[in-house]
C-alpha positions, 0 to 999 in steps of 0.5 A, a space after each residue: 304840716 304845722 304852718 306856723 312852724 312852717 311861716 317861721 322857718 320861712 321868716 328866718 330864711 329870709 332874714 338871712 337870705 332876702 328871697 321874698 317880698 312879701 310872706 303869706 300865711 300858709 293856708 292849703 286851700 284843697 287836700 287833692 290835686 297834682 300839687 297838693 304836698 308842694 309850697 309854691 312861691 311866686 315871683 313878685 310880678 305874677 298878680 296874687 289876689 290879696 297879696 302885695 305884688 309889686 314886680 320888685 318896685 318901690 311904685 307899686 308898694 302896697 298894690 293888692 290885686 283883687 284878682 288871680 293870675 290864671 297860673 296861680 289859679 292853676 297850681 291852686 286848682 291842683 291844691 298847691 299851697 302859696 308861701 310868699 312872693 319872692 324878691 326880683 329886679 325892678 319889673 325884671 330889668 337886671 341879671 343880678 337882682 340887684 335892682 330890687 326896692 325890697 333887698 337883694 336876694 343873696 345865693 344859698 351856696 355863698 351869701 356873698 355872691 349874686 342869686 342872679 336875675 330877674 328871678 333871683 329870689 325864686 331860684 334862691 329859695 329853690 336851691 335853700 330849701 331841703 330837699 323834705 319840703 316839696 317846693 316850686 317857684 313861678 317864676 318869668 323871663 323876658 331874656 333870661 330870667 328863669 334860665 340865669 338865676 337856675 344856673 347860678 344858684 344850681 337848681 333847674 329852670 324851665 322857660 317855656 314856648 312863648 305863649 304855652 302858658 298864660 301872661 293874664 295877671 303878670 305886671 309886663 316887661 316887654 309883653 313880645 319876649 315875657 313867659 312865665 316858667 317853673 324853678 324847681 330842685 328836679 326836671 320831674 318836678 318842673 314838668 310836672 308844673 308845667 303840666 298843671 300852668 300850660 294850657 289856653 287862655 282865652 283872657 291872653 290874646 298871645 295864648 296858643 290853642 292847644 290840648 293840654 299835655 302831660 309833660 311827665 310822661 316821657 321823661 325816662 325815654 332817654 336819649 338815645 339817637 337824639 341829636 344834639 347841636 352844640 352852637 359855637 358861638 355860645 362857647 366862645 370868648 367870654 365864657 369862663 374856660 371852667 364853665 365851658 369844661 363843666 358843660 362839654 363834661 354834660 354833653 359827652 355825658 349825654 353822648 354815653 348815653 346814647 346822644 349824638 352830637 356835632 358843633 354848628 355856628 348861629 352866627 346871628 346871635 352876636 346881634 341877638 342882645 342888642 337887638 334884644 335890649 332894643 325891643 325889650 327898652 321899646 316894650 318896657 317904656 311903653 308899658 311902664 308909661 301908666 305908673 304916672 301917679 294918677 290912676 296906677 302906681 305910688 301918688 303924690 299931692 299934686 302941686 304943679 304942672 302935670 309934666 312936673 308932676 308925672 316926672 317928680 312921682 318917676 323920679 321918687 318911685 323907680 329905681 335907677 336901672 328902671 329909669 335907665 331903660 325908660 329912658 333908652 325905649 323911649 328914644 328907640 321908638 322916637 319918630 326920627 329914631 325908630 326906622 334906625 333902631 327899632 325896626 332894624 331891631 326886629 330884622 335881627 328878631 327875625 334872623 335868630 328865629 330864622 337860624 334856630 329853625 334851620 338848626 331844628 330842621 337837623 337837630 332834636 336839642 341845642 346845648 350851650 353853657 346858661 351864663 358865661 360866668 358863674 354866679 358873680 360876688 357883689 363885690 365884682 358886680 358894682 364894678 362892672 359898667 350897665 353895658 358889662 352886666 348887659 353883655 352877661 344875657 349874650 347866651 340866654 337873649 337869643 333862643 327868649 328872641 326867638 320864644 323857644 323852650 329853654 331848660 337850665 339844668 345843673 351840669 357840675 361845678 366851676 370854682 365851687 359854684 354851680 354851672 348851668 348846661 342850658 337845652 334849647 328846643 324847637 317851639 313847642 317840644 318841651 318834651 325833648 329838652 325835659 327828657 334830655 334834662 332828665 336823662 343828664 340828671 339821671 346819669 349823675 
C-alpha cells in the first residue's frame, strides 16, 4: 500500500467531509495478525500514544497521551494500521455532532445532513470510504453513540456488553454507561474486531473476567427458531411512520428466514431518558470537574481568585452543550437535589435492566428501529430546542441503561436515507444478535 497516496486521499476526504480531528501518518506497525490489511480510525476520545486525543474538546487541544489505551494496543497487536482520530460531540454530549470544537462531520449519502453522534466521525468515514479499503472504526457509546451515527450514515455499529471491553485509556463520559464498540461496512467485520478488543483487563475495575471468544464463528448459523421481541413502545409515536415500515420490512425479513417473532411492551422505557440524561449529567459533571486549568486541560495566567479562575478557564474552553451538562449534573447531585433526582434516577436504572431481563427469559433477540428519524439537515437541527435533540436518544438510552449488546445494522431506506433495524441482547450474547445481523445482511 503506498501511504502517501493513502494520507492524501484521506486529507481530501476531510476537507470535504470533516471526519477527523487529527491525521496520523500511516505507518503498519506489524506485517501478521487478525487485522493486518485493515485501517483502523479512532474516536477522539480513546487515548492514542503520540497522537493529539481531545475527546472533541477545545480544553484538551494539544493533549499528547504518552500511553496506549488497551483497545488501540489490542488492534495494533493484530497488526492494524491507525489513520487518524475521527470527529465526535465534545466528551460525547450530543446526537448530531454538532457540538465538536474541531468541525462537523458532514454525512457521506447528503453533506447537508447530520453523521449523527457522538461517533458522527467514525461512522461517516465507514460509510465514505470504498468498500477496497479495509477499514474499522473504534468508536464509544454512552446512550447511543455507535448505534445513532451507524444508522444514519447506513453502516453497522456494534456496542458491546458493558464491561466485555476495556475503558482503560478512554477520556470518560459517565464511567457507569460508557463502552467502546466497533463501526464497521459488514456484521463479519465488526465481529471480528470485537474478537481482537474483547477481553480482561485487570487496569479496568469494571472489566469482566472472562475467556476470549472468537465472535466470527457462528455468524452464518442463521436464524432459524430464534425468537425475536419486537418492543411496542419502540415503534410508536414519534417514529417516522417511513422509518417504522423499513424496520418491520427487516423483521419479516428474518421471519422468512426461519425467525419468530411477537410484539411485547417494556413499559419503563418512557423513564428510560430522563433517568438516563440524570445519570449521565451526574457522571459527567464529576468527571469533567479536573479540566479546572491547573493540572489538566487548557491553562490561562493566573490573575485572580481560584473560583475566578477555574470559571474563567470553563468558560473559555468548553463548549455550550459541555456547560449545559455540567451545570444540569452538578444540581442532581446537590445535597438537597440527590434523593429527588438522583437516586430515584437509579430506580428507574433498575426497572429497565429488570424489564429487559424478563423480555430475554422469553426471547433470543429484541428488534427495534436504532432512531426514530432519519439523519436530519442542519438546517432542521438548529431549530430543534436540547430538550428536542435529547428526545432523539428515547430508542437507544434504554438497552445502554441496562449495558446490554446493541447492534445497529442497515435494514433500507426512508426518504433515500439509510435506516437503521437495531438488535438488542441478553448481556454477554453478542453471539446472537451478530448472527441475526448477519442473517439480515445476507438475506439482502
Amino acid at each position: 500500500m503506498d501511504y502517501r497516496k493513502l494520507e492524501a486521499r484521506l486529507r481530501t476526504l476531510d476537507r470535504k467531509y470533516s471526519f477527523f480531528v487529527t491525521i496520523a501518518r500511516p505507518q503498519r506497525l506489524r506485517d501478521k495478525g487478525k487485522l493486518s490489511r485493515f485501517l483502523v480510525s479512532v474516536k477522539d476520545c480513546i487515548c492514542v500514544e503520540g497522537l493529539q486525543s481531545a475527546a472533541g474538546s477545545r480544553i484538551l487541544e494539544g493533549y499528547i497521551p504518552p500511553f496506549q489505551s488497551t483497545v488501540v494496543a489490542s488492534v495494533l497487536g493484530e497488526g492494524a494500521t491507525i489513520i487518524g482520530k475521527t470527529n465526535q460531540d465534545e466528551f460525547g454530549f450530543g446526537t448530531f455532532s454538532v457540538n465538536s470544537g474541531y468541525g462537523i462531520p458532514k454525512n457521506p449519502h447528503d453533506p447537508g445532513r447530520s453523521c449523527g453522534g457522538s461517533s458522527g466521525g467514525a461512522a461517516g468515514l465507514t460509510a465514505a470510504l470504498p468498500d477496497d479499503i479495509l477499514h474499522i472504526a473504534l468508536g464509544q457509546s454512552t446512550g447511543g453513540s455507535i448505534s445513532c451515527p451507524a444508522s444514519f450514515c447506513g453502516v453497522v455499529g456494534l456496542t458491546p456488553t458493558y464491561g466485555l471491553v476495556s475503558r482503560y485509556g478512554l477520556i470518560d463520559y459517565a464511567n457507569s454507561l460508557d463502552k467502546i464498540g466497533p463501526i464497521a461496512k459488514t456484521v463479519k467485520d465488526a465481529a471480528l474486531v470485537l474478537s481482537v478488543i474483547a477481553g480482561f483487563d485487570p487496569r479496568d475495575s469494571t472489566s469482566i473476567k472472562r475467556e476470549p471468544e472468537d465472535y466470527t464463528k457462528g455468524l452464518d448459523r442463521g436464524v432459524k427458531g430464534l425468537k425475536i421481541g419486537v418492543p411496542k413502545e419502540y415503534l410508536g409515536k414519534g417514529v417516522d411512520p417511513r422509518v417504522a415500515k423499513s424496520v418491520w420490512s427487516g423483521i419479516k425479513k428474518l421471519e422468512s428466514l426461519g425467525a419468530e417473532y411477537q410484539e411485547i411492551s417494556l413499559p419503563s422505557t418512557k423513564h428510560a431518558l430522563s433517568a438516563y440524561y440524570i445519570i449521565a449529567c451526574a457522571e459527567a459533571s464529576t468527571n469533567l470537574a479536573k479540566f479546572c486549568g491547573m493540572r489538566y486541560g487548557a491553562s490561562e495566567p493566573v490573575r485572580d481568585s481560584f473560583n475566578e479562575y477555574f470559571s474563567r478557564v470553563r468558560t473559555k474552553y468548553f463548549g455550550e452543550e459541555a456547560k449545559r451538562r455540567i451545570l444540569l449534573g452538578t444540581y442532581a447531585r446537590m445535597a438537597g437535589y440527590r434523593d429527588q433526582y438522583y437516586l430515584k434516577a437509579m430506580k428507574v436504572r433498575t426497572m429497565v435492566i429488570q424489564e429487559f431481563k424478563k423480555a430475554f427469559k422469553k426471547f433470543d433477540v429484541l428488534a427495534a428501529p436504532t432512531m426514530p428519524i432519519t439523519a436530519p439537515r442542519f438546517s432542521e437541527i438548529e431549530k430543534m430546542s436540547p430538550i428536542h435533540q435529547y428526545t432523539m436518544d428515547i430508542l437507544t438510552v434504554a438497552p445502554n441503561l441496562a449495558g446490554i449488546p446493541t447492534l445497529s445494522v442497515p435494514c433500507g431506506r426512508a426518504k433515500g436515507m439509510p435506516v437503521g433495524l437495531h438488535l438488542m441482547g441478553d448481556h454477554l450474547q453478542e453471539e446472537k444478535i451478530l448472527r441475526t445481523g448477519k442473517s439480515l445482511e445476507a438475506g439482502k
